[in-house]
C-alpha positions as CSV (number, residue, x, y, z in Angstrom):
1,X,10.8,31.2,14.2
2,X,13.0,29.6,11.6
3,X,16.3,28.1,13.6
4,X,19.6,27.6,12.7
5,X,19.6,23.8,11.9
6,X,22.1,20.8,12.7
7,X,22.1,17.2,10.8
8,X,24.7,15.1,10.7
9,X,24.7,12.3,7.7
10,X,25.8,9.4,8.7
11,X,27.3,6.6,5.3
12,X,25.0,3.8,5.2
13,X,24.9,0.3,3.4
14,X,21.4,-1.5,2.5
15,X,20.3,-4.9,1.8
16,X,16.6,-5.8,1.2
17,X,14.4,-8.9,2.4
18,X,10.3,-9.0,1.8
19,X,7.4,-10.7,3.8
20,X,4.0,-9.7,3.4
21,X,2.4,-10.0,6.6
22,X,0.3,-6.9,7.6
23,X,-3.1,-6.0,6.5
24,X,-5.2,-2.2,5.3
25,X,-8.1,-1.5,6.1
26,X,-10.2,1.9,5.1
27,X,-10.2,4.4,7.6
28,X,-12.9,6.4,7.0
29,X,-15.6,4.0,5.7
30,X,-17.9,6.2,4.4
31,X,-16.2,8.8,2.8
32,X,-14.6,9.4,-1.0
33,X,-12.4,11.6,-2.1
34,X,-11.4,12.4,-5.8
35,X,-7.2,12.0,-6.2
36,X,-6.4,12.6,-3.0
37,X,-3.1,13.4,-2.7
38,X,-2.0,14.7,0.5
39,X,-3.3,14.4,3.9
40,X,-2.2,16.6,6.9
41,X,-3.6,17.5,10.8
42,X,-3.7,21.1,11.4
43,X,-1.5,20.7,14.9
44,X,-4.1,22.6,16.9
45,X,-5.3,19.8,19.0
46,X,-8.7,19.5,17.2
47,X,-7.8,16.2,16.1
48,X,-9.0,16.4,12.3
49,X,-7.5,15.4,9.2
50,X,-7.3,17.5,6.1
51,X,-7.4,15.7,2.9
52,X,-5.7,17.6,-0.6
53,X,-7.7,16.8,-3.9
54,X,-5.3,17.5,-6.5
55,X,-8.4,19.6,-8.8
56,X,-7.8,22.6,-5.8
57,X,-9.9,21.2,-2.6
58,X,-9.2,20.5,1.0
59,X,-11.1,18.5,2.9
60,X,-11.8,18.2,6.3
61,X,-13.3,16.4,8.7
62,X,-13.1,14.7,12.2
63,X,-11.0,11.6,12.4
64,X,-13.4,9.2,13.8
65,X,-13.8,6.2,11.7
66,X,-17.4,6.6,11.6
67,X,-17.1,10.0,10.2
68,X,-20.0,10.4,7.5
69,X,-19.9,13.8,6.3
70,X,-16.8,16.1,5.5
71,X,-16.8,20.2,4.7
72,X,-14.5,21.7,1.8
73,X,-12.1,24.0,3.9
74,X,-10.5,25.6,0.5
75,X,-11.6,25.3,-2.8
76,X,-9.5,27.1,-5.4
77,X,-10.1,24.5,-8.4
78,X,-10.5,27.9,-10.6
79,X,-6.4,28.8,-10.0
80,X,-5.3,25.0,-9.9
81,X,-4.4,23.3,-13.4
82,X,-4.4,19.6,-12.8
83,X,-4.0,16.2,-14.8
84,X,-1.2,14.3,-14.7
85,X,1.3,15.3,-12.3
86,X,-0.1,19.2,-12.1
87,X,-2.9,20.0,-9.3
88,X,-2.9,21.1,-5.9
89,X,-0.2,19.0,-4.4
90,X,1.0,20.2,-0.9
91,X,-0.5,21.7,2.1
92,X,1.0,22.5,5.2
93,X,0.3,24.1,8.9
94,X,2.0,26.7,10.3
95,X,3.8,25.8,13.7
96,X,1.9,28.4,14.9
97,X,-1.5,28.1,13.5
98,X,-4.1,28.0,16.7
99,X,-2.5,31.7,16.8
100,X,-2.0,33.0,13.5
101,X,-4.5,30.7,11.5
102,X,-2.1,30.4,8.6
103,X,-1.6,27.8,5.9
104,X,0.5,27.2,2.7
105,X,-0.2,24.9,-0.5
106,X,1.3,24.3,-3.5
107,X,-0.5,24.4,-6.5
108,X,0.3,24.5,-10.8
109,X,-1.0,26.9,-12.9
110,X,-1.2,27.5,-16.9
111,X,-1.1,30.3,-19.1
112,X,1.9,30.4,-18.0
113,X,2.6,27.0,-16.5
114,X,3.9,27.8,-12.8
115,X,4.2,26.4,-9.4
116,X,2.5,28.6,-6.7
117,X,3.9,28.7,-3.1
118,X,1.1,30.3,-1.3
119,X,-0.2,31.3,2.4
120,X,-3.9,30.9,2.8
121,X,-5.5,32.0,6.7
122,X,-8.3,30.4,8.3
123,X,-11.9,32.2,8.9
124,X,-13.4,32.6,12.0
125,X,-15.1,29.4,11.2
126,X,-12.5,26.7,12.0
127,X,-13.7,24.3,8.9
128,X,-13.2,27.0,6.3
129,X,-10.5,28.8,5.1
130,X,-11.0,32.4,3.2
131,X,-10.4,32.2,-0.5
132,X,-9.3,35.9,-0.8
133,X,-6.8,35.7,1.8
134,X,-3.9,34.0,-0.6
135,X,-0.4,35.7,-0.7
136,X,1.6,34.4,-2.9
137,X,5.3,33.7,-1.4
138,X,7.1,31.9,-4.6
139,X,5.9,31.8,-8.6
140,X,8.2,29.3,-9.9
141,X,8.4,28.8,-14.0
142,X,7.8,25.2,-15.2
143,X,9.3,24.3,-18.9
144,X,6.7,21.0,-18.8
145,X,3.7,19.8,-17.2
146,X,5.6,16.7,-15.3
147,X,8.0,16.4,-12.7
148,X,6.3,19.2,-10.5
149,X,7.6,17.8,-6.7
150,X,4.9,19.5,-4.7
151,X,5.5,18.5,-1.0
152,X,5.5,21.2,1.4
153,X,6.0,20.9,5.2
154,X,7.6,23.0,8.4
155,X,10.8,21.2,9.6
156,X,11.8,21.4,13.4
157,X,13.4,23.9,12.9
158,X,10.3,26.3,11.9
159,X,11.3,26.4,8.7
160,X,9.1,25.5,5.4
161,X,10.7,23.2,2.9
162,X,9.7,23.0,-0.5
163,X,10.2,20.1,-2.7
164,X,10.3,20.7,-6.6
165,X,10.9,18.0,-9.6
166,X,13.4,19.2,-12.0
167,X,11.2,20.6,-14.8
168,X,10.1,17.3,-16.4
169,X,10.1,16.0,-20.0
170,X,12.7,12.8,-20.1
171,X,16.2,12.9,-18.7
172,X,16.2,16.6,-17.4
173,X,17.3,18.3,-20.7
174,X,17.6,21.6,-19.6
175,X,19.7,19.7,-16.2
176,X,18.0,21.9,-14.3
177,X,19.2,19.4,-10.9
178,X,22.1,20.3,-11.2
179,X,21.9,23.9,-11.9
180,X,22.4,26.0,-8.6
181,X,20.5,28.9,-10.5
182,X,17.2,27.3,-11.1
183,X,14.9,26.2,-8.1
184,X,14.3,23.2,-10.2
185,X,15.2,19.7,-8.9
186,X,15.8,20.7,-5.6
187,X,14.4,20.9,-1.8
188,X,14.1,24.9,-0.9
189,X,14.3,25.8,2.6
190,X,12.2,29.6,3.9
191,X,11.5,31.7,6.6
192,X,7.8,32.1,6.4
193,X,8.0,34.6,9.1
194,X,9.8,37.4,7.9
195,X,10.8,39.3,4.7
196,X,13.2,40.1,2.5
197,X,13.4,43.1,-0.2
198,X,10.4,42.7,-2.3
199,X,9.5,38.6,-1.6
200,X,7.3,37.5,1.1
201,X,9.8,35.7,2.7
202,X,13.1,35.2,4.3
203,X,16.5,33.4,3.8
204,X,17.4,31.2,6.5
205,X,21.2,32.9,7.4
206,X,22.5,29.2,7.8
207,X,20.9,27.9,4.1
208,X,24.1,26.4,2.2
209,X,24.4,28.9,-0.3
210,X,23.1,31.9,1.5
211,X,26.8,33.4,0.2
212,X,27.3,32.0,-2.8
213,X,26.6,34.3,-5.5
214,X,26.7,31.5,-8.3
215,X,23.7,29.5,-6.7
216,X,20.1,31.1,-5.3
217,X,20.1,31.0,-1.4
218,X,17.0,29.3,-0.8
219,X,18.4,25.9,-2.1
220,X,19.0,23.7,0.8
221,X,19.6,20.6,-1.6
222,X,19.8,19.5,-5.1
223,X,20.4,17.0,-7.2
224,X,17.2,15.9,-7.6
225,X,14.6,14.3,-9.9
226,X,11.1,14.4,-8.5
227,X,11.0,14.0,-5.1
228,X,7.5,12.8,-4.5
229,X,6.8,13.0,-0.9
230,X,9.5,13.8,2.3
231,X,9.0,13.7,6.0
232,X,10.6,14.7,8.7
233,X,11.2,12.1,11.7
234,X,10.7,12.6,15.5
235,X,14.7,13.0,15.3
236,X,14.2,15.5,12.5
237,X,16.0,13.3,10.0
238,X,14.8,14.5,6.6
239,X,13.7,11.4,4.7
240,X,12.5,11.6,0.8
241,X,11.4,9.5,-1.9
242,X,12.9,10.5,-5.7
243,X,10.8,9.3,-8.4
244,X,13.7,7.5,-10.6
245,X,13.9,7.4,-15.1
246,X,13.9,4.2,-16.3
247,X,14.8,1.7,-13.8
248,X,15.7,2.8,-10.0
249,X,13.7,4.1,-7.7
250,X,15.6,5.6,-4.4
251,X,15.1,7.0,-1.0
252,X,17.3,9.6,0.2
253,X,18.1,11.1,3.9
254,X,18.6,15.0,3.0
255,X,21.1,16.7,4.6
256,X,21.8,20.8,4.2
257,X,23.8,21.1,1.0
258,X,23.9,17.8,-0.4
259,X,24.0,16.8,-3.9
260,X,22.1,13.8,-4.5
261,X,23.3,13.0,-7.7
262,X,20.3,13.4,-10.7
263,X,21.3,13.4,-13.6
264,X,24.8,12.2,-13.2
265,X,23.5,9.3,-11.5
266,X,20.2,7.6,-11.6
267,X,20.0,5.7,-7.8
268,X,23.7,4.8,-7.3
269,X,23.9,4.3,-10.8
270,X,25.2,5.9,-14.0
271,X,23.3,7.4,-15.9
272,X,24.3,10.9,-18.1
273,X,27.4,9.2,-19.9
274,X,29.0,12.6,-20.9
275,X,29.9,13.4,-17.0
276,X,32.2,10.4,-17.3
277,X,29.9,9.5,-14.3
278,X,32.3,11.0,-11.6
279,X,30.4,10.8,-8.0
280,X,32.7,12.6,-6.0
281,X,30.8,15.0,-4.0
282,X,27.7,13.0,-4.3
283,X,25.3,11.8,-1.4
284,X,23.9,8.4,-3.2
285,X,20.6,6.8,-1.6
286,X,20.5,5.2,1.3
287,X,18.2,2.5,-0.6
288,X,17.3,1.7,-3.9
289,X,14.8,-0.6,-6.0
290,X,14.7,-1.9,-9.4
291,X,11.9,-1.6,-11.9
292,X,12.0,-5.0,-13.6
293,X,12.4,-7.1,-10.8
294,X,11.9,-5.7,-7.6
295,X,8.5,-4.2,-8.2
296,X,9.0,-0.5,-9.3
297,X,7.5,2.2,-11.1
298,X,7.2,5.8,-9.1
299,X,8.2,5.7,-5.4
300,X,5.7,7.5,-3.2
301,X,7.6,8.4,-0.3
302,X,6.1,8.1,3.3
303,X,6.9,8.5,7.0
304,X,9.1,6.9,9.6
305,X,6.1,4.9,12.1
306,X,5.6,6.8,15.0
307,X,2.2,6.0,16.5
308,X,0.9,2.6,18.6
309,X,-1.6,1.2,16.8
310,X,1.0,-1.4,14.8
311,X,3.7,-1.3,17.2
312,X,5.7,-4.1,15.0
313,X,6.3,-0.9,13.0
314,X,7.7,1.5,15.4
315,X,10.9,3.4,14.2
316,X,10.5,2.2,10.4
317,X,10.3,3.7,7.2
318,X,7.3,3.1,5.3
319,X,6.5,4.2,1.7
320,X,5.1,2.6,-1.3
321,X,5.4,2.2,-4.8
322,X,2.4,3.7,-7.4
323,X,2.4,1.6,-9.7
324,X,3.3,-2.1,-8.3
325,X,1.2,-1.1,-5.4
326,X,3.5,-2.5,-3.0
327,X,4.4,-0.8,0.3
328,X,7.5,-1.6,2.5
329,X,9.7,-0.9,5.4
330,X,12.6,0.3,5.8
331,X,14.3,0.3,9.4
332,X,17.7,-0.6,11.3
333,X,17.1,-3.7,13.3
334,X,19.6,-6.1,12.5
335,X,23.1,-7.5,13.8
336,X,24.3,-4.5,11.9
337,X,22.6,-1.2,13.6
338,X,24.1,0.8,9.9
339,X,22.6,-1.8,8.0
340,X,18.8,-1.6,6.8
341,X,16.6,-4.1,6.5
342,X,13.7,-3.4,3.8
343,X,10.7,-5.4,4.3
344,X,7.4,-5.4,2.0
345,X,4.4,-5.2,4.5
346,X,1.4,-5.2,2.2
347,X,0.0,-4.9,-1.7
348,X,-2.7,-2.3,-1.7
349,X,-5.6,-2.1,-4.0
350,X,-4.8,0.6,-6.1
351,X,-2.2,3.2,-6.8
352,X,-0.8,5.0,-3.2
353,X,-0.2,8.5,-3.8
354,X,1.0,9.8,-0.5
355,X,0.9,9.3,2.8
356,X,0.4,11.2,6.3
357,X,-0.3,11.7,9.7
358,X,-3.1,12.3,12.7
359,X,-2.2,14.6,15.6
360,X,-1.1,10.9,17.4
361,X,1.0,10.4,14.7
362,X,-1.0,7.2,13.2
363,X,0.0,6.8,9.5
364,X,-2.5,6.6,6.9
365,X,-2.4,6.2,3.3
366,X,-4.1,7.7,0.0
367,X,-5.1,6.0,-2.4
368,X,-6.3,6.9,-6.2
369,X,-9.3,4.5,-6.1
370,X,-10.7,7.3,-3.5
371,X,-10.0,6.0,-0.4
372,X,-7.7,6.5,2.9
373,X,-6.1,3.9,4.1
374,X,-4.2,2.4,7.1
375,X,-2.7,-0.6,8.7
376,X,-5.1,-2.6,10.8
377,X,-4.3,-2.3,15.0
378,X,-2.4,-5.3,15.9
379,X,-3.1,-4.1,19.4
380,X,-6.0,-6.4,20.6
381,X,-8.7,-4.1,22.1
382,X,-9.1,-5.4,25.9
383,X,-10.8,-4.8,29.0
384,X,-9.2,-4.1,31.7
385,X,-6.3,-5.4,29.5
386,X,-7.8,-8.7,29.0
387,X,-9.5,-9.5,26.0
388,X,-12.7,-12.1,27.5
389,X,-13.9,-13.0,24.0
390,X,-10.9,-15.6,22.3
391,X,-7.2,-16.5,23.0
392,X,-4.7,-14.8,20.8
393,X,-1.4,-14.4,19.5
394,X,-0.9,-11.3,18.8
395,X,2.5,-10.3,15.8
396,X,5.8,-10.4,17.5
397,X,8.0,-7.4,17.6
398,X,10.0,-6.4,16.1
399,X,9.9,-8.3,12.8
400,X,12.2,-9.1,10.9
401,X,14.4,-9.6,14.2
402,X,18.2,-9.8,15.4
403,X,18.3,-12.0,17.6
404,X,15.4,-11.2,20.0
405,X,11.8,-11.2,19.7
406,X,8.8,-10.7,22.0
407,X,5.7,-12.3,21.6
408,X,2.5,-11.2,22.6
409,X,-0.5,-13.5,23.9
410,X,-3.9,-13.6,25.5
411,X,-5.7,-16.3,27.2
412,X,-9.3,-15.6,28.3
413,X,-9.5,-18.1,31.1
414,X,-7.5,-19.7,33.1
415,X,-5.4,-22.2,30.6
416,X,-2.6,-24.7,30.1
417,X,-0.8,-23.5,27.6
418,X,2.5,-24.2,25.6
419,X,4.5,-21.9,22.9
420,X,6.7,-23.8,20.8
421,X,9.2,-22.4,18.0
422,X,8.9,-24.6,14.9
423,X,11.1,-24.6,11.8
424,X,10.5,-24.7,8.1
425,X,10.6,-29.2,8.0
426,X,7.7,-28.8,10.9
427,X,10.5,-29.5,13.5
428,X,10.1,-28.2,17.0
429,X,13.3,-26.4,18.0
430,X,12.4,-25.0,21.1
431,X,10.0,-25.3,23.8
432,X,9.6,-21.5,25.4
433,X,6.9,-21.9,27.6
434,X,4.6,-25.0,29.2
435,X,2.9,-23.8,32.0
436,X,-0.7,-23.1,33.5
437,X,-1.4,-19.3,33.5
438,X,-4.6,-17.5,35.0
439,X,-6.9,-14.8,32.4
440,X,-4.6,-12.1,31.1
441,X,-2.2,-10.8,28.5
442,X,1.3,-11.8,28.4
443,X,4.5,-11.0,27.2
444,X,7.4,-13.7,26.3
445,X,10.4,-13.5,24.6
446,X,12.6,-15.7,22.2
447,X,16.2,-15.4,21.8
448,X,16.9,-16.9,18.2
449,X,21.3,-15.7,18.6
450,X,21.8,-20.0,18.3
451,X,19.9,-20.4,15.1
452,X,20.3,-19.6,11.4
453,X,18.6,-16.5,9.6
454,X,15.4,-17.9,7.8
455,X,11.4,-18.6,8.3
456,X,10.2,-20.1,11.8
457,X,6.9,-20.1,13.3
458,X,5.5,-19.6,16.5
459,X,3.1,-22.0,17.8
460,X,1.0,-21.8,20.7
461,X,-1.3,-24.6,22.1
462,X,-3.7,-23.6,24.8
463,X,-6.6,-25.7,26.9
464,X,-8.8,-24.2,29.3
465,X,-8.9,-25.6,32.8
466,X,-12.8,-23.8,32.9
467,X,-14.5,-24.6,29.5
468,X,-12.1,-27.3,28.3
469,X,-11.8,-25.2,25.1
470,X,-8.8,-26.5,23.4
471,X,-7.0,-24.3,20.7
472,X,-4.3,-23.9,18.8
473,X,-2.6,-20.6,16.7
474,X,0.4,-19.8,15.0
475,X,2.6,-16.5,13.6
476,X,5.3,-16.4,11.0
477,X,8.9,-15.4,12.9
478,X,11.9,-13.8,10.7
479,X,15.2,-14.3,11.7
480,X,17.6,-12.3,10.1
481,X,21.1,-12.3,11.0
């Protein structure tokens, strides 16, 4: 059931630092896929993953690692029109579907050129879906082949939110954003579950406009440009990623009603000249990146980290940028809790086109050079929580940090061992730990609040007391105040 929904926006600031520190790995080793584009889990406690070709195929599979082989649950390659930003672009579960065995994509079409919200159900084979079951909930009129959004995905609220560029060509000519009588350029919010006159769906009695005969009622946002991937978070804070002009990418937090700005503003900039650019009324993004010098091209939007494999990550941001290749971090860790600190993790090896998530909510990314990606565990697989093959020192967390860290370590044997904080000059400035510890993994924290934001490392020096092994490992610590 679609529920009355509650978010509260909250102002904030952003500032932007960037260490590359984490690395990718493939996920699924032996498996290729052609433009993927979105990935999804079915919620049904099956644990697979469902991968979106943008020609019209879903694939699925189990997520093992060592998966070899994959099934085509849908293929509908004869409706779908793809190339360039067209294809089959969205998928998405229904909250209910170990029940009702429904689905919904969104695809484009030509002849004429359209977007296609539609509800596909599942056979009574679990890996395929029936073809001949689509009902089509929205046709939605596109004046050019770019800009198409595609994203689809059930909020917290049972609802399904659809995310749709605004028309395309160059500088929204028809300023379709900004329109409140074109679905163009805008997040639409349904009720998949019931209907309404002659459409397959309902309006949500609390959507912004529901009353407004001026604007259609299933806008639940505008303003924008091509919103290229959103996500709810475990708090359901909408996040999204607008694909920017010329030069400024942006990520915005949606909130019911808001206006984000396109084409009066491009990121918190000006950028249509006629509207005098006048903000009032505007929601501008809570971050922002420059083509030229900051390594931007087409934002892919991505998910707040909610899993355990990378716990450095937990609570941030992450999304990526197509065409630097670049992914980062946003989260709120500093001396400032309003303040975000935006941190580049990785460069990946080719375009990322979107990003999703397993039933454990592990992250993973998709890439145009045919593979899926994710961030290699930094959580040290152990025996009985000891790892009896090497010492380690595992990445602290969190990092970037204010002005507390913990650092994780392992010692195999029984060990002297000493951890010592080191500056930039190779200066020791602190001694936090000299001491002989038995086999076992450890936790210690450093409190940096008496030193100045900046680059320190972490070094530990261990020697066994059974095999005299001696060794000696180091991680990079950022102190941001």
């Amino acid at each position: 059931m679609c529920k009355y929904l509650q978010i509260i926006f909250l102002f904030i600031v952003w500032n932007g630092i960037s260490f590359s520190q984490f690395e990718l790995e493939e996920a699924f080793p032996s498996l290729r896929f052609t433009n993927p584009v979105d990935l999804q889990n079915s919620g049904d406690a099956t644990n697979r993953i469902f991968v979106v070709e943008q020609a019209g195929r879903i694939i699925v599979f189990k997520n093992n690692s060592s998966i070899s082989a994959s099934k085509v649950f849908l293929d509908i390659t004869d409706k779908v029109t793809d190339g360039g930003e067209m294809g089959l672009l969205g998928l998405a579960f229904h909250p209910q579907y170990t029940e009702n065995g429904y689905f919904y994509v969104n695809y484009t079409k030509n002849n004429p050129r359209q977007t296609i919200v539609a509800r596909y159900k599942v056979t009574d084979n679990p890996d395929s879906a029936d073809k001949n079951s689509e009902v089509i909930l929205m046709t939605i009129n596109q004046p050019y082949s770019n800009h198409n959004g595609g994203q689809i995905a059930f909020g917290p609220d049972g609802c399904l939110y659809i995310a749709l560029g605004d028309g395309g060509s160059f500088g929204d000519p028809q300023n379709n954003a900004q329109n409140l009588q074109s679905f163009l350029g805008k997040i639409l919010r349904i009720n998949v579950d019931t209907t309404s006159g002659n459409i397959n769906y309902g309006i949500p009695p609390d959507n912004p406009f529901i009353n407004d005969s001026s604007a259609l009622p299933e806008i639940f946002a505008y303003g924008l440009r091509n919103p290229w991937r959103f996500s709810f978070d475990s708090t359901g804070k909408l996040w999204c990623g607008d694909v920017g002009q010329g030069d400024w990418e942006e990520i915005d937090t949606i909130t019911i009603g808001g206006n984000y700005g396109w084409r009066i503003m491009e990121g918190t900039h000006c950028y249509n000249p006629s509207s005098n650019c006048d903000t009032s009324g505007l929601i501008l993004p809570i971050h922002e990146y420059a083509h030229n010098s900051q390594g931007g091209g087409s934002i892919t939007g991505g998910y707040v980290y909610e899993g355990t494999a990378v716990p450095e990550l937990k609570g941030r941001y992450i999304f990526a940028d197509y065409i630097s290749r670049r992914i980062w971090s946003l989260g709120y860790y500093g001396i400032n809790p309003d303040l975000p600190i935006v941190e580049q993790l990785a460069t990946a090896q080719a375009g990322i086109s979107s990003f999703g998530v397993d039933e454990n909510n592990e992250l993973y990314l998709c890439s145009f050079d045919g593979k899926i990606y994710r961030f290699k565990s930094t959580v040290s697989e152990v025996e009985d929580d000891i790892n009896l093959n090497d010492y380690q020192l595992l990445p602290n967390y969190p990092n970037p940090f204010n002005p507390e860290t913990t650092l994780q370590y392992i010692l195999p044997e029984k060990s002297k061992i000493k951890i010592e904080i080191i500056n930039l000059t190779g200066s020791i400035i602190e001694k936090i730990l000299d001491a002989v510890q038995s086999a076992g993994k450890y936790n210690i924290t450093w409190n940096g609040a008496e030193n100045s934001s900046g680059i320190y490392y972490a070094k530990l020096t261990a020697e066994s007391l059974v095999s005299g092994k001696k060794i000696q490992k180091s991680i990079k610590l950022a102190l941001i105040k």
